[in-house]
C-alpha beads as a LAMMPS data file, in Angstrom:
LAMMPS data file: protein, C-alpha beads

319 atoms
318 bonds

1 atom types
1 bond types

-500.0 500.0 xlo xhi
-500.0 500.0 ylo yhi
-500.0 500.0 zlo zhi

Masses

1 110.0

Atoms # bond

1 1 1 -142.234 -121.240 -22.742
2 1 1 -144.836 -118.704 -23.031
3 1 1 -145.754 -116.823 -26.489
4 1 1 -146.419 -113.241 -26.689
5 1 1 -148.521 -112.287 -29.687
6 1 1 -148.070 -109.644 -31.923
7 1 1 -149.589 -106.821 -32.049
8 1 1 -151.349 -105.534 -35.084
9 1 1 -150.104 -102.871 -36.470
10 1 1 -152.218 -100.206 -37.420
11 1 1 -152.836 -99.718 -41.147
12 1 1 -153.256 -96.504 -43.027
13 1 1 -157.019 -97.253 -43.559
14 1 1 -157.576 -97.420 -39.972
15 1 1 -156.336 -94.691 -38.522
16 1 1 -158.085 -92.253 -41.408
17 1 1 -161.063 -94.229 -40.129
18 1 1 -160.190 -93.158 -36.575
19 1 1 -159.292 -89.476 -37.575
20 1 1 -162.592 -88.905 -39.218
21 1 1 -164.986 -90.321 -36.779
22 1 1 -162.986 -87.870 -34.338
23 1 1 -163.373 -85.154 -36.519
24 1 1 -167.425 -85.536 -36.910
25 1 1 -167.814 -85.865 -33.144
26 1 1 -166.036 -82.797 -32.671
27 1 1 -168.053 -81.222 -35.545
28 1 1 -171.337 -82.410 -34.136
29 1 1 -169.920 -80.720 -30.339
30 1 1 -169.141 -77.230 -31.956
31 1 1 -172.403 -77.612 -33.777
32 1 1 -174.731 -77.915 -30.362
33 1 1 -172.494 -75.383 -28.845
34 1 1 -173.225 -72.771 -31.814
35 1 1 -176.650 -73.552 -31.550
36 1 1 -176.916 -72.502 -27.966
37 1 1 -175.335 -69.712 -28.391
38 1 1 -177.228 -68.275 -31.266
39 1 1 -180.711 -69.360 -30.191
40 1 1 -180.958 -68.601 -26.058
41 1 1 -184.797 -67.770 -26.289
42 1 1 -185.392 -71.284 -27.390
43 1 1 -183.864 -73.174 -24.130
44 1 1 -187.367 -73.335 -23.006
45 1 1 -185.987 -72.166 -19.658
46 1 1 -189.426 -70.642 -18.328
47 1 1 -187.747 -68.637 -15.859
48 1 1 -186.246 -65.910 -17.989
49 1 1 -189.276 -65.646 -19.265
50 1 1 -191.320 -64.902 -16.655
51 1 1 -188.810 -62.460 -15.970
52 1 1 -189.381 -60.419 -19.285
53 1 1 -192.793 -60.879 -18.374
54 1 1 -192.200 -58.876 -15.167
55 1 1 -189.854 -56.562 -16.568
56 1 1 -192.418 -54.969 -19.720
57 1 1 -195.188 -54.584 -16.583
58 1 1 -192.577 -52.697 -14.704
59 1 1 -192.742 -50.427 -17.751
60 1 1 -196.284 -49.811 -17.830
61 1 1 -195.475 -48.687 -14.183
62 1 1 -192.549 -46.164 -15.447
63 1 1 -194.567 -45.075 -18.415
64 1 1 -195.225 -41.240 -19.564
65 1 1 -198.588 -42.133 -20.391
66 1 1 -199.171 -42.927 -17.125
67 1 1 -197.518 -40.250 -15.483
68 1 1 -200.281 -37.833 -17.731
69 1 1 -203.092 -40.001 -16.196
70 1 1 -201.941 -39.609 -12.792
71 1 1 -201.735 -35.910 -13.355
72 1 1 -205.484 -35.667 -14.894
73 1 1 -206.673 -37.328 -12.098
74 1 1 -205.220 -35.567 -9.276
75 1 1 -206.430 -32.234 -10.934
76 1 1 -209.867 -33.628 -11.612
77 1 1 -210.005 -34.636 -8.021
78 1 1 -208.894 -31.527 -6.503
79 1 1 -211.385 -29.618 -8.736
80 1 1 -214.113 -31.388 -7.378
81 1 1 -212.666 -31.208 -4.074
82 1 1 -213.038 -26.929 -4.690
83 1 1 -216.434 -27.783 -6.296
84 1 1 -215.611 -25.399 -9.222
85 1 1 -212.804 -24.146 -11.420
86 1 1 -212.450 -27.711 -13.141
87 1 1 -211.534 -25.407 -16.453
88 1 1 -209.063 -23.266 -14.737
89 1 1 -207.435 -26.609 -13.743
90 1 1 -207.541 -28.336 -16.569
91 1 1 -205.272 -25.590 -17.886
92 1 1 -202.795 -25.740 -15.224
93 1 1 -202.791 -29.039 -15.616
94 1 1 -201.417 -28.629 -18.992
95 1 1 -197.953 -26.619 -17.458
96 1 1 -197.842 -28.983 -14.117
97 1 1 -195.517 -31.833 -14.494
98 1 1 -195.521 -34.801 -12.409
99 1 1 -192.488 -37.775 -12.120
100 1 1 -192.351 -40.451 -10.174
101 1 1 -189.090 -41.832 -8.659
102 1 1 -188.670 -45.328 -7.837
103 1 1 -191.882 -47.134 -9.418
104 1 1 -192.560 -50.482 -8.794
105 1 1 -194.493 -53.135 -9.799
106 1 1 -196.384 -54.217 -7.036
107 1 1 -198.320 -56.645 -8.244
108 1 1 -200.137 -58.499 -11.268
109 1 1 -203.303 -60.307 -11.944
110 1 1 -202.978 -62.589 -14.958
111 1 1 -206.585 -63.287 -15.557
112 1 1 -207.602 -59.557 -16.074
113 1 1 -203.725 -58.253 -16.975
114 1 1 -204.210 -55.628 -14.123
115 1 1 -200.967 -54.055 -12.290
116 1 1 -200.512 -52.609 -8.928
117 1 1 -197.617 -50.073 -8.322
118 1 1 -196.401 -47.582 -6.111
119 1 1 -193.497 -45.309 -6.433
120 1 1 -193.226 -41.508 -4.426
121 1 1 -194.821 -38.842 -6.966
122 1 1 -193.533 -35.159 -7.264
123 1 1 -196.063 -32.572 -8.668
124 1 1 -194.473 -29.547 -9.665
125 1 1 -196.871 -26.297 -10.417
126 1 1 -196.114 -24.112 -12.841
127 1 1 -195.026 -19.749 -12.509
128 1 1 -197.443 -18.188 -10.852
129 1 1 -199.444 -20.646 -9.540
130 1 1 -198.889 -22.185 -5.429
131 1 1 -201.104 -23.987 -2.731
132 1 1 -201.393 -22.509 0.435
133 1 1 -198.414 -21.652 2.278
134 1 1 -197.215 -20.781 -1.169
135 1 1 -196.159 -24.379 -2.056
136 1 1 -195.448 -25.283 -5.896
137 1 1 -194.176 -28.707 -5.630
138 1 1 -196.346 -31.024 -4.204
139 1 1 -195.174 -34.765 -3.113
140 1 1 -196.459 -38.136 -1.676
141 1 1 -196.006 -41.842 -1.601
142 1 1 -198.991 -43.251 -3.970
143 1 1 -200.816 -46.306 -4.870
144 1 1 -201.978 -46.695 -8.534
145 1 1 -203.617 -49.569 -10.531
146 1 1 -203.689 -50.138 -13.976
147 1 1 -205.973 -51.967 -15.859
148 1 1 -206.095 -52.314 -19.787
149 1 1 -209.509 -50.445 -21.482
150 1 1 -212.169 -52.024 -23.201
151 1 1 -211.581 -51.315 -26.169
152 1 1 -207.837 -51.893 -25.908
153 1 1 -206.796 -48.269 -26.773
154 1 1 -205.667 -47.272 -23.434
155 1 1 -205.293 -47.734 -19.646
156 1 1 -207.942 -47.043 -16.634
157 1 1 -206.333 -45.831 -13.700
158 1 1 -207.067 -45.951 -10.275
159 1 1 -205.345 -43.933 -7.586
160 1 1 -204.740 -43.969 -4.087
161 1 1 -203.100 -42.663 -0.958
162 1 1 -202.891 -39.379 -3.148
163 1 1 -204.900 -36.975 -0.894
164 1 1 -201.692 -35.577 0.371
165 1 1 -201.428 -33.805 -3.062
166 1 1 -205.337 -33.975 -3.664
167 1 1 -206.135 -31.706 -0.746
168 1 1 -203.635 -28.607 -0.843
169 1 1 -204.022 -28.541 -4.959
170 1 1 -207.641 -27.808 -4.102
171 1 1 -206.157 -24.739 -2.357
172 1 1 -204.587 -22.822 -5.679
173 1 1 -204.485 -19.799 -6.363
174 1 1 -202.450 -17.429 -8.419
175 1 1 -199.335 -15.797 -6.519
176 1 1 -198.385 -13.315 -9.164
177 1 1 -198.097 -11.798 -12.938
178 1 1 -194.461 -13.172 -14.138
179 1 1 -193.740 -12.961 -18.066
180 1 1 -193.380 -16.544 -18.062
181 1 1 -196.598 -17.539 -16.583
182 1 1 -198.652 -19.881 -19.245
183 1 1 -201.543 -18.754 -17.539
184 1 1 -201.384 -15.047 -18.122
185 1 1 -203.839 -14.855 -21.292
186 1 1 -206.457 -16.532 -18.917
187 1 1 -209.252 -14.198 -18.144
188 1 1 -209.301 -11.857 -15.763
189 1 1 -212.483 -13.366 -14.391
190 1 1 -210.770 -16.609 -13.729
191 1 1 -211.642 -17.910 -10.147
192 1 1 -207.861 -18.701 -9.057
193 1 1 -206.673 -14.907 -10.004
194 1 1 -205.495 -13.130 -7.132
195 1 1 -207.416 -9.332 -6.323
196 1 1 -206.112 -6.335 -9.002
197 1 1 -203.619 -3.932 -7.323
198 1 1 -205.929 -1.150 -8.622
199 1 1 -208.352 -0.063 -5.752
200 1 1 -212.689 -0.597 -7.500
201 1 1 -214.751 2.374 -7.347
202 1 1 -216.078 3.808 -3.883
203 1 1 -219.489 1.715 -3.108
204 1 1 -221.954 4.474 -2.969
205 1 1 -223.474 5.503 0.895
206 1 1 -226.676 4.442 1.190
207 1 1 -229.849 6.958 1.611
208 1 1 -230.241 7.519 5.268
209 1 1 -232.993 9.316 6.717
210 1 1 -232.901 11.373 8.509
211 1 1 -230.559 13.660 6.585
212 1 1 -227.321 13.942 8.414
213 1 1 -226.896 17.639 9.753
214 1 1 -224.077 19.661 7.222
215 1 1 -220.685 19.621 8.579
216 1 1 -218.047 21.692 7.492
217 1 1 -215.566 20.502 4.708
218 1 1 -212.514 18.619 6.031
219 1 1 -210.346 17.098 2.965
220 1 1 -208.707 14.644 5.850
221 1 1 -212.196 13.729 7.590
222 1 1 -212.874 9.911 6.781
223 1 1 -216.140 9.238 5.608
224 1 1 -219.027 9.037 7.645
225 1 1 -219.830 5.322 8.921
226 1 1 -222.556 2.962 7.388
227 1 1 -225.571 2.464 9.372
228 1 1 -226.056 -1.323 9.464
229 1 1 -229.190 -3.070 9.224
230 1 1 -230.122 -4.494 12.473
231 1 1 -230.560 -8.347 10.889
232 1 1 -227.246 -7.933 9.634
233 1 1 -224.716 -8.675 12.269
234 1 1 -221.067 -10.057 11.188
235 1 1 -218.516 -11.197 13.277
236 1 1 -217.064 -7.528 13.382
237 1 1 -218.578 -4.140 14.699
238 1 1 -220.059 -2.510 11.595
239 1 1 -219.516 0.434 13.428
240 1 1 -216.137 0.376 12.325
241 1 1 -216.565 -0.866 8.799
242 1 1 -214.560 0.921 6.119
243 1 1 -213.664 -0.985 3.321
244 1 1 -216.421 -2.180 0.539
245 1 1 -216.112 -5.449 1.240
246 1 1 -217.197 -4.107 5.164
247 1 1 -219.390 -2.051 4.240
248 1 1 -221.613 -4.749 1.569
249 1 1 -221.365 -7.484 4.811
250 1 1 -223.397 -5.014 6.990
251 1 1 -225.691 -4.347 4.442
252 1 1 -226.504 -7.713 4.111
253 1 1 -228.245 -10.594 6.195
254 1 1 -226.429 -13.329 4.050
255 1 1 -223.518 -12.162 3.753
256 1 1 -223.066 -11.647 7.636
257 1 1 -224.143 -15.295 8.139
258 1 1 -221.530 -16.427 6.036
259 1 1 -218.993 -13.861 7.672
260 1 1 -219.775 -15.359 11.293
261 1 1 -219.529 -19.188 9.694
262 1 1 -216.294 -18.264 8.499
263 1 1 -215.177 -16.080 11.794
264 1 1 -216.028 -19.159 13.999
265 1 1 -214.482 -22.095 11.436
266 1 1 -210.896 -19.489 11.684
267 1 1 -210.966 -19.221 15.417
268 1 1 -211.468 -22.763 16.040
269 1 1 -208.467 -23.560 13.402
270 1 1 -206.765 -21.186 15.547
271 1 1 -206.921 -22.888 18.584
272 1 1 -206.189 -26.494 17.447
273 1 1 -203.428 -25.084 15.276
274 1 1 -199.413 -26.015 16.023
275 1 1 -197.269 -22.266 15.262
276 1 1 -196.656 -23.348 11.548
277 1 1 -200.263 -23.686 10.620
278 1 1 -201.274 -20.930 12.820
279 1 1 -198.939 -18.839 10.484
280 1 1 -200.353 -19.913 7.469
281 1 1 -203.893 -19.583 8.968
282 1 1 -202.790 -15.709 9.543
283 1 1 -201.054 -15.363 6.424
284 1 1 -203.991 -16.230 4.398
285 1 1 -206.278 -14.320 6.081
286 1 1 -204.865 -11.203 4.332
287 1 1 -205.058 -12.749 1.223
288 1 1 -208.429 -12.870 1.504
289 1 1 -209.296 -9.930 3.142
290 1 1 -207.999 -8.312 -0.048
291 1 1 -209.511 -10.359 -2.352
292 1 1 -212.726 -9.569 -0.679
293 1 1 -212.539 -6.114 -0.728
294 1 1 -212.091 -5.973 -4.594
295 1 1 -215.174 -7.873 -5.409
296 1 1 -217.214 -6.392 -7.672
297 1 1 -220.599 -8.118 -6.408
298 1 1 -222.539 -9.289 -3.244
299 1 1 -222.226 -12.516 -5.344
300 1 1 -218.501 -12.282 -5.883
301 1 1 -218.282 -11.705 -1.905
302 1 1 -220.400 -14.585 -0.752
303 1 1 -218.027 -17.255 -3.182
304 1 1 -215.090 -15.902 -1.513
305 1 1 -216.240 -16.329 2.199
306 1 1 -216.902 -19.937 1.021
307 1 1 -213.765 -20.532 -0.783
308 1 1 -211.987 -19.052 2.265
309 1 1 -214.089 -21.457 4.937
310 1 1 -212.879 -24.538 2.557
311 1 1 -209.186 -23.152 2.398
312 1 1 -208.944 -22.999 6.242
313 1 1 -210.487 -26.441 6.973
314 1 1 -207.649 -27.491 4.680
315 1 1 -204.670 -25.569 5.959
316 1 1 -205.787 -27.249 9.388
317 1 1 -206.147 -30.593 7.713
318 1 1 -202.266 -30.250 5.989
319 1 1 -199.899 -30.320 8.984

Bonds

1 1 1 2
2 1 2 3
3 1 3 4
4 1 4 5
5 1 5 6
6 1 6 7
7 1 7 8
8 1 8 9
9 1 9 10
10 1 10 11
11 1 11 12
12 1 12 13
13 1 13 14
14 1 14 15
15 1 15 16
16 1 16 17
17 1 17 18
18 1 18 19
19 1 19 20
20 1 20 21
21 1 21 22
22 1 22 23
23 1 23 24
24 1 24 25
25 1 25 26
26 1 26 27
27 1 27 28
28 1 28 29
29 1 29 30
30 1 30 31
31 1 31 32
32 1 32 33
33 1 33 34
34 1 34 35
35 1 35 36
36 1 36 37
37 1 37 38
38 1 38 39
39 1 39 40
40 1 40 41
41 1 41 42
42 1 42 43
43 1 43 44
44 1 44 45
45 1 45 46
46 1 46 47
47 1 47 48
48 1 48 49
49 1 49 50
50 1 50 51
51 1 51 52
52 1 52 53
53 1 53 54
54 1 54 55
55 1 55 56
56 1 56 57
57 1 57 58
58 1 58 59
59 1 59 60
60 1 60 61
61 1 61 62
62 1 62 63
63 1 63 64
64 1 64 65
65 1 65 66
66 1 66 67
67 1 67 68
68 1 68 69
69 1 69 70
70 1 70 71
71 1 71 72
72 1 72 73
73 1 73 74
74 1 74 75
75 1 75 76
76 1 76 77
77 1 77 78
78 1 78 79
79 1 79 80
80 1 80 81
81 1 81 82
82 1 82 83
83 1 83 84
84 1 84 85
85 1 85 86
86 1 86 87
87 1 87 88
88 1 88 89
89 1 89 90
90 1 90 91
91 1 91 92
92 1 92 93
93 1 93 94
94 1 94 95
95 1 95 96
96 1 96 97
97 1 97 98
98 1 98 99
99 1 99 100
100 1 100 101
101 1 101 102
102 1 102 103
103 1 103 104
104 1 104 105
105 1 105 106
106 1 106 107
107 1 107 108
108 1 108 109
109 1 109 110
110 1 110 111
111 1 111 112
112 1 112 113
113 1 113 114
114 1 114 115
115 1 115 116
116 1 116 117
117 1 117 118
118 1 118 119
119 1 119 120
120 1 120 121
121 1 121 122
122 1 122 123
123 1 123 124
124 1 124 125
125 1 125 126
126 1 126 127
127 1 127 128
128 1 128 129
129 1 129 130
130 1 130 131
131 1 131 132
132 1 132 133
133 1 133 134
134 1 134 135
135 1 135 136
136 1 136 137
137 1 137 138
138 1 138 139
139 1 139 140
140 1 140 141
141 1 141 142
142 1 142 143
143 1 143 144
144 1 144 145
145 1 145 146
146 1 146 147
147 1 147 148
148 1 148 149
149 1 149 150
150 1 150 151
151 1 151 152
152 1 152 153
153 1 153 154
154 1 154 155
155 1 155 156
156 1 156 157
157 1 157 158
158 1 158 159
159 1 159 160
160 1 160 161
161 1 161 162
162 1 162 163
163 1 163 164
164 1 164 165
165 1 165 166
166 1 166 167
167 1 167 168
168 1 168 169
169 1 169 170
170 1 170 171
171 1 171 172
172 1 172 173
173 1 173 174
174 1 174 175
175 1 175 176
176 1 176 177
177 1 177 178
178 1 178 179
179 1 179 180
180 1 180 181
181 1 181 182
182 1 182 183
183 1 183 184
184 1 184 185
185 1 185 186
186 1 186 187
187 1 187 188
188 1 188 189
189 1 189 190
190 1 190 191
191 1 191 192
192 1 192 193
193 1 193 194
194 1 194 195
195 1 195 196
196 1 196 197
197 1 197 198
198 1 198 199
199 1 199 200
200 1 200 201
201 1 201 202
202 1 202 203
203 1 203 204
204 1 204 205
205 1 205 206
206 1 206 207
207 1 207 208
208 1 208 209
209 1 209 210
210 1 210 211
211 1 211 212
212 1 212 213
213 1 213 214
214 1 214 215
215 1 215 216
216 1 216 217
217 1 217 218
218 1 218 219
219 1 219 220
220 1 220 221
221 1 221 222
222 1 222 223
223 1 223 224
224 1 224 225
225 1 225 226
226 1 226 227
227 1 227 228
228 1 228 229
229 1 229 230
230 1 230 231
231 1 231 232
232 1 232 233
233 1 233 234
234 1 234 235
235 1 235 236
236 1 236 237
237 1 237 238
238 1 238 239
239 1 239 240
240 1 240 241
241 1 241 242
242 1 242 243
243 1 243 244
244 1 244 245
245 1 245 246
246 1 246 247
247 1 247 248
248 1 248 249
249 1 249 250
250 1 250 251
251 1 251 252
252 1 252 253
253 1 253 254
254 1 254 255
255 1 255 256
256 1 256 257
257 1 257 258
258 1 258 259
259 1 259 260
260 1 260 261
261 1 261 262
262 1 262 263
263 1 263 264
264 1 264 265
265 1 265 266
266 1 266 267
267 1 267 268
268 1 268 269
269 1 269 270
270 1 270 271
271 1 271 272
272 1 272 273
273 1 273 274
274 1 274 275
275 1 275 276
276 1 276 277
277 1 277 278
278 1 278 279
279 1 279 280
280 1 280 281
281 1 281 282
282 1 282 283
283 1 283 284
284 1 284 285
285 1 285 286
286 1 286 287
287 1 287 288
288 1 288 289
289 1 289 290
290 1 290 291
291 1 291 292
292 1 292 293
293 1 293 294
294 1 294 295
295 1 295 296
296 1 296 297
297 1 297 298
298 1 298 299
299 1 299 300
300 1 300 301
301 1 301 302
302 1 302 303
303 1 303 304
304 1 304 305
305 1 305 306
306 1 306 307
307 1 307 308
308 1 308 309
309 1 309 310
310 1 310 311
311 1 311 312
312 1 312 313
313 1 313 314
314 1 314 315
315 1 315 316
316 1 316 317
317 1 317 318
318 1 318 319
């Protein structure tokens, strides 16, 4: 016959022995969990970190500070793309804002802590102010790097793919007089003002000789010709020259030279042009005819034959 022993019966000691050991085991679990929860940077889970790494570079990308150094460069560049005027674009400058949508960190070298990004940049002119074909917002898909300074007070920027927006803002001028233009109190002498609406003062005839014979007055007889200089021969028949700007280009040797360089740079635009940019080619031509005419000076003249020879080769350069 086979004895089963008892069991033991469980005493009061015991199981408050067995209830507390449960209760600091479940005390030490909500502990570690707390812990986690309240101190996620200290995982040492290198990933996420790298991550918010990434993510403040990204914001040097996105920054406004580097938005204004985008926008001092591109007008420094397209001023010495004109070869003058860097004053009268540093003002415009100031009115011209520039965004970029979609910037993105390219890429990142940790031993110098230089970026690479790239986003597409809008430039957007301010009143009275256009590139040729009377454009005021410029745009482009860019390259820029950015690199901390020296002294560790700034960035150093360097652009690229940005002579989409380089070229044409080499091409401003002034399109009109609104109330709102910032650039109205500039000087009248400034280089990207369009010609005054108010005709100059007749150039005076030059002394012939011989004396032309005495004609009788006619109030609607134009006035007599020019006589030009037989060095000076322009791409048009001085014959037929009427307005001062005509008239100083027969006058002069120079100034004829630079008239036939000009003629000859247009027609050859002309010819390689598609119908858009054979429009604008036309269209400008006007302008400058006009602008011309008002100068004041055979130097005046000569700076606008050479601005003009720069503004086609880049009308026939933008397509």
């Amino acid at each position: 016959m086979r004895v089963t022993p008892r069991m033991r019966r469980l005493t009061p000691l015991n199981i408050g022995l067995i209830a507390a050991g449960i209760l600091i085991l479940a005390f030490a679990l909500w502990t570690a969990a707390s812990t986690r929860r309240s101190n996620p940077d200290k995982l040492g889970d290198s990933e996420s970190i790298v991550e918010r790494e990434a993510a403040d570079q990204a914001k040097r990308c996105a920054a406004q500070s580097t938005y204004d150094l985008i926008k001092r460069d591109l007008f420094r560049r397209a001023a010495a793309l004109r070869g003058s005027d860097q004053a009268a674009f540093n003002s415009i400058a100031t009115y011209s804002v520039v965004r970029i949508d979609h910037p993105l960190l390219d890429n990142e070298d940790e031993g110098t802590g230089a970026i690479g990004c790239s986003g597409t940049l809008t430039l957007d002119l301010p009143p009275g102010v256009a590139v040729v074909g009377g454009r005021r917002t410029l745009t482009a898909d860019i390259g820029y790097a950015l690199q901390r300074s020296a002294d560790g007070n700034g960035e150093v920027l360097t652009l690229t793919r940005a002579d989409a927006i380089i070229t044409p803002l080499a091409t401003l001028a002034r399109v009109g007089g609104e109330v709102s233009d910032p650039l109205a109190p500039m000087a009248t002498a400034d280089p990207l003002a369009p010609a005054p609406s108010v005709a100059p003062p007749p150039l005076a005839q030059p002394n012939l000789s011989p004396a032309p014979a005495p004609t009788v007055d006619r109030p609607d007889a134009p006035p007599p010709p020019p006589r030009p200089q037989t060095s000076a021969r322009p791409s048009f028949n001085c014959a037929n020259a009427r307005t001062r700007g005509e008239i100083a280009v027969c006058r002069d040797s120079g100034l004829a030279s630079l008239d036939r360089q000009m003629a000859a740079t247009y027609f050859d635009a002309l010819r390689d042009a598609d119908p858009g940019t054979r429009a604008m080619l036309q269209r400008s031509r006007n302008r400058f005819l006009a602008f011309r005419d008002q100068c004041p000076s055979d130097a005046c003249i000569a700076d606008s034959y050479r601005g003009r020879i720069r503004e086609i080769r880049d009308i026939a350069d933008v397509r």
